[in-house]
N, C-alpha and C positions, 0 to 999 in steps of 0.2 A: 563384372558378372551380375546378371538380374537375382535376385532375393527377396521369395517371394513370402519368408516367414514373417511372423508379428515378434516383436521386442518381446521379452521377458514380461514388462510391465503390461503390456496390450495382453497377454496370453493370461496376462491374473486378474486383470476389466472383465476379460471374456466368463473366463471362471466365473466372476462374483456375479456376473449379472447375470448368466445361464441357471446357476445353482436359486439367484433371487426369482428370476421369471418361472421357473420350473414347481417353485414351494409354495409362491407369495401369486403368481398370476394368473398360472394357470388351472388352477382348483376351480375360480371365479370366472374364466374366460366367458363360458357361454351366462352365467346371471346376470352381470351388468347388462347386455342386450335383453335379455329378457322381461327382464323388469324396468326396464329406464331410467339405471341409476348410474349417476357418475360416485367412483371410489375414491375418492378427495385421501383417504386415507394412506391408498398405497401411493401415489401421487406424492406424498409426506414422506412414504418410506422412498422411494424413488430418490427424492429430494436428498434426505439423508443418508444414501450410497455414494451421492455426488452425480447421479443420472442425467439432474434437472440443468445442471449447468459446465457439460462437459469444455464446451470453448469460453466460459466465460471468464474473464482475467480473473485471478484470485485475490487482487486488489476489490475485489466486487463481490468475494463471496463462492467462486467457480473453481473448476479443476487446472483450466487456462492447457486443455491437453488440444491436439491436432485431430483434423477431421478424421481421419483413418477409425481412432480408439473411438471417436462419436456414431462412427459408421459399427462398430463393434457393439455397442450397448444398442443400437435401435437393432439391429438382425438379432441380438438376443433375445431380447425383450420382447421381440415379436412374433417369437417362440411361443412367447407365454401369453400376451393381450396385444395382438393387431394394433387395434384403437390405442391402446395406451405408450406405446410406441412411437406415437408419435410427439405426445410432447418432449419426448427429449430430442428431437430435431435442434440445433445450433443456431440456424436460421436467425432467429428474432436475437437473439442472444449476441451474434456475430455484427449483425444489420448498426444495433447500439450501439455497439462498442466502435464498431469503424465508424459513424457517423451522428451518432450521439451529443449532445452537448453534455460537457460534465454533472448536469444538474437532472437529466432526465438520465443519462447513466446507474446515476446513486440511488435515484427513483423504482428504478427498473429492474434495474440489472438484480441486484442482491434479493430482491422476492420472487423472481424470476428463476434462481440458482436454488433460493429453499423452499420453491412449489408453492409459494404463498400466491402467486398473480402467477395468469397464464394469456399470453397472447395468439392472435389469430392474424390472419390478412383478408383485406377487404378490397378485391382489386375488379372483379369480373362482373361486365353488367350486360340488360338485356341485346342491348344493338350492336357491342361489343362481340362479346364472346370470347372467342381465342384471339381477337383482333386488340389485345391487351391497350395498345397505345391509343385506341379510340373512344376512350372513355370522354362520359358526359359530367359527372359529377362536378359541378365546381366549388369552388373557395377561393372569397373572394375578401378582400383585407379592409375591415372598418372600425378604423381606430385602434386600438391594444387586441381586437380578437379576428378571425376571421371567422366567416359565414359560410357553412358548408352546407348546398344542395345536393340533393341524387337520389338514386337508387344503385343499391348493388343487386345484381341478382342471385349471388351465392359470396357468402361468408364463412370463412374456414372456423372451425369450433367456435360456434356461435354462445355455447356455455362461459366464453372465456371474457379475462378480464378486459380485456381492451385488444385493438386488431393496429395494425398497419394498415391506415386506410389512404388510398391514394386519389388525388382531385384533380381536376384541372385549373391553375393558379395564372394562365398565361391565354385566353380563349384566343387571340392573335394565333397563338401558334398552333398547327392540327398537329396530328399522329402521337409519338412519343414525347415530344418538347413542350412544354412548357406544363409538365405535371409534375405535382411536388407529393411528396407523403408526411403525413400527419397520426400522430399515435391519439386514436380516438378511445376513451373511455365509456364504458358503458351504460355509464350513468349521467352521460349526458344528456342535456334538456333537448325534447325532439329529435331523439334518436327513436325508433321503433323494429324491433327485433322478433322475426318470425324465425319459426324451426320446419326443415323440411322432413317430411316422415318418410325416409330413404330407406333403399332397399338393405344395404348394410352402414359402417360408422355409425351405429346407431348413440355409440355411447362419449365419443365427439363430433357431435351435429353439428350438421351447415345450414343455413340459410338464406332466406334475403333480409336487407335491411334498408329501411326509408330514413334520409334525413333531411329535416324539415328545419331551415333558418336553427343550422344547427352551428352554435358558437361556442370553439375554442379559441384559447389563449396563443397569443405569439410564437408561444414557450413551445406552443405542442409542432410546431415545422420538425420534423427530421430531415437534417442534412442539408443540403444545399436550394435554394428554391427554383423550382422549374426543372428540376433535376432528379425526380424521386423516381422516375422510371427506369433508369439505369441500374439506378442503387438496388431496385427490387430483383430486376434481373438478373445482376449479376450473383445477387445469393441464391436466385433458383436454380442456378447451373448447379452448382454442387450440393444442393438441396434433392436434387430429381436423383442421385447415387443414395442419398438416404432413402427415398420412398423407397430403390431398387430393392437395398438391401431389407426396407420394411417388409414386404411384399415376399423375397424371398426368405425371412425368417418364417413367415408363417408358411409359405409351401413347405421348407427341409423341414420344419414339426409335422406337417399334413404327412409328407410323405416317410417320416420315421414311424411313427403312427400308422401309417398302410402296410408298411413290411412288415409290422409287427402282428397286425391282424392275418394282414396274409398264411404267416408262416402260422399259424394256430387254426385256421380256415380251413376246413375241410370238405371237397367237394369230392362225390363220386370215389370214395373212399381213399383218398389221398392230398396231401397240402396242395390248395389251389395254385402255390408257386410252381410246383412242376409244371405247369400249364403256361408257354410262352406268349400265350396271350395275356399273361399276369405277368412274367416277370421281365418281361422286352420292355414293357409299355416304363416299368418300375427304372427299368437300366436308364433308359432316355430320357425319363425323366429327372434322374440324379446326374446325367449327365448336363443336360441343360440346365438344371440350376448351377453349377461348381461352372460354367463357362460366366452365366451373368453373374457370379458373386466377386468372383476375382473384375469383371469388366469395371463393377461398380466400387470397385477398392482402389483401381486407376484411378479413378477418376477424383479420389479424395485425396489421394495421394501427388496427383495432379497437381489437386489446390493446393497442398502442404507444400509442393514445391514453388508456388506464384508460377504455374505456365498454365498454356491454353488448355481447354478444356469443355467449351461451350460446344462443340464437334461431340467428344466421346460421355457428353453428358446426356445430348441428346439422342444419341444410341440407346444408351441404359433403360430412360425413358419410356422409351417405347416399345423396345421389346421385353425388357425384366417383367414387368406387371402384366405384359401378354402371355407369357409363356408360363410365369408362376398362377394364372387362373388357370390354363391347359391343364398343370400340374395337377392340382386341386381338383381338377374337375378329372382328373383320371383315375385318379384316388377313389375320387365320389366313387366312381362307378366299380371301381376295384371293391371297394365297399358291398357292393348293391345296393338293396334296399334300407340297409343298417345305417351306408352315407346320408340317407335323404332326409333321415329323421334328426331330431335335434340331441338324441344321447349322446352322438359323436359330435369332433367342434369342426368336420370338414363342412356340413353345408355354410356354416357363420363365415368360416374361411374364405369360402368362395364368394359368400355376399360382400365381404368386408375387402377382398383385395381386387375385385371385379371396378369398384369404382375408380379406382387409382387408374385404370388404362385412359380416363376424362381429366381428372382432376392434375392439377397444376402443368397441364400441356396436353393435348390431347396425340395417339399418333401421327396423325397429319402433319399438326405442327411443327414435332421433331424432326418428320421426315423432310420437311421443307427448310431445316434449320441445316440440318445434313447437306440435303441439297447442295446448297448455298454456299457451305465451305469444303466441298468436294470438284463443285460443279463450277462457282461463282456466280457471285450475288445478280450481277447484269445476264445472266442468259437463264435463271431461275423465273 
């Protein structure tokens, strides 16, 4: 029989990180955007809940728990701060650990788990785009360092300590072969780091970045060489069920938030909710999110079991972050005039999870990934 409750332990994750995002992030949600500040501090507290390092072995410093409970603490947390929500993503964390050398493990891993270093990826550039495998970027091996040229044209949390940057180490080979990933620091010499002034994320900014006859060490290859495309991929599959549930923690807060206004609302001498034009729009909207929440819990649980999952990830994808701005954006308007303004956190909502319908796949993309293992790949 299917079961579809959380463990004992999962249900007291939930707990701690609901009761922490509701005290500790949400007071602050809309100041960090407004003033352009990053909160290094709750980041610390984060860290010291065990936020920061949900999949990381505990040999390292981590919780060493399953994606499910990681998928648990980002939908909380993003209750509370959208943007902040996102560092606790496994991703970089996961990436290590499966392909790591022991030495950059020990590096990484354990300041990565107590919020002291925060990583980013650095994968998408101009002539590219979604066309991920046709990147220009190379790195090219002289002597004990390699020689990294390029541009990226956006960089994920550009504030952060170092990214996942991916090169081309094989020019022989086009498309996805013969690209390798390298953990680039940001203090490296001839590196140049701009910030984009975006519509929302404001308080983990993306970028471009130039690198110019830019030299690391051996040491810095992750994983296997000519092979770093795969590697990256395969952690966006069940990466794209984090954003889902990113996405939709902050619609279920928008729209608990809506009902609540709602029901105190008074229009034409009666609660606006009696008005089926308020509370249909409100049904369907709690409906549609409880369908993509569960989608997006498959799909971790997926992973936890080692089966496929690059099909029901890209579902998620594409529609969770569509449906959860609808959401948001119904709310607004549920609101009226009181959404538009910044005393509520539904306009930041909508700016902050409106990006994510681009960012790390676009829907095209997934819809052609679908495609592809519905249809098959030769008649796609």
């Amino acid at each position: 029989m299917i079961d579809f409750s959380f463990s004992s332990e999962q249900e007291l994750i939930r707990d701690t990180a609901h009761r922490f995002a509701q005290k500790e992030l949400l007071p602050k949600y809309g100041y960090w955007d407004k003033h352009n500040e990053f909160p290094a501090h709750l980041v610390a507290k984060m860290a010291d809940l065990g936020f920061m390092g949900m999949t990381i072995p505990k040999k390292y410093g981590g919780q060493e728990l399953e994606r499910v409970s990681n998928g648990i603490v980002v939908e909380e947390l993003a209750k509370g701060d959208f943007n902040l929500s996102i560092l606790t993503f496994g991703l970089m964390g996961d990436v290590l650990t499966q392909h790591g050398t022991e030495e950059q493990r020990e590096y990484w891993l354990p300041a990565l788990a107590q919020g002291k270093k925060i990583l980013g990826i650095s994968l998408t550039e101009t002539e590219s785009g979604s066309d991920a495998g046709s990147i220009k970027t190379t790195a090219i091996r002289d002597g004990d360092e390699w020689v990294i040229n390029g541009e990226k044209s956006t960089t994920s949390i550009i504030n952060a300590d170092g990214w996942l940057l991916l090169a081309r180490t094989n020019p022989k080979d086009s498309g996805p072969k013969g690209i390798s990933c390298f953990l680039l620091t940001r203090d490296a010499p001839g590196l140049t780091l701009s910030t984009y002034q975006d519509l929302g994320g404001r308080v983990i900014p993306r970028g471009p970045i130039a690198l110019e006859n830019v030299r690391l060490p051996l040491s810095s290859l992750l994983g296997d060489l000519d092979r770093g495309f795969p590697l990256i991929m395969n952690a966006f599959d069940y990466n794209r069920a984090l954003i889902g549930l990113m996405c939709l923690g902050a619609a279920e807060q928008t729209l608990d938030e809506t009902i609540q206004f709602a029901k105190q609302r008074k229009s034409f001498g009666r609660f606006i909710t009696t008005n089926q034009g308020v509370s249909f729009p409100l049904a369907e909207a709690a409906t549609y999110l409880e369908f993509g929440r569960w989608a997006c819990y498959r799909v971790l649980w997926l992973r936890d079991q080692n089966l496929p999952h690059t099909k029901e990830s890209a579902m998620v994808k594409w529609w969770v972050p569509k449906t959860c701005v609808e959401v948001i954006h119904t709310c607004l308007l549920v609101h009226g005039h009181y959404g538009y303004t910044q005393d509520f956190h539904v306009e930041q909502r909508l700016r902050d999870v409106l990006g994510w319908q681009i960012g790390d796949g676009t829907a095209q993309i997934q819809k052609l990934i679908i495609a592809r293992h519905i249809i098959g790949r030769e008649y796609v």
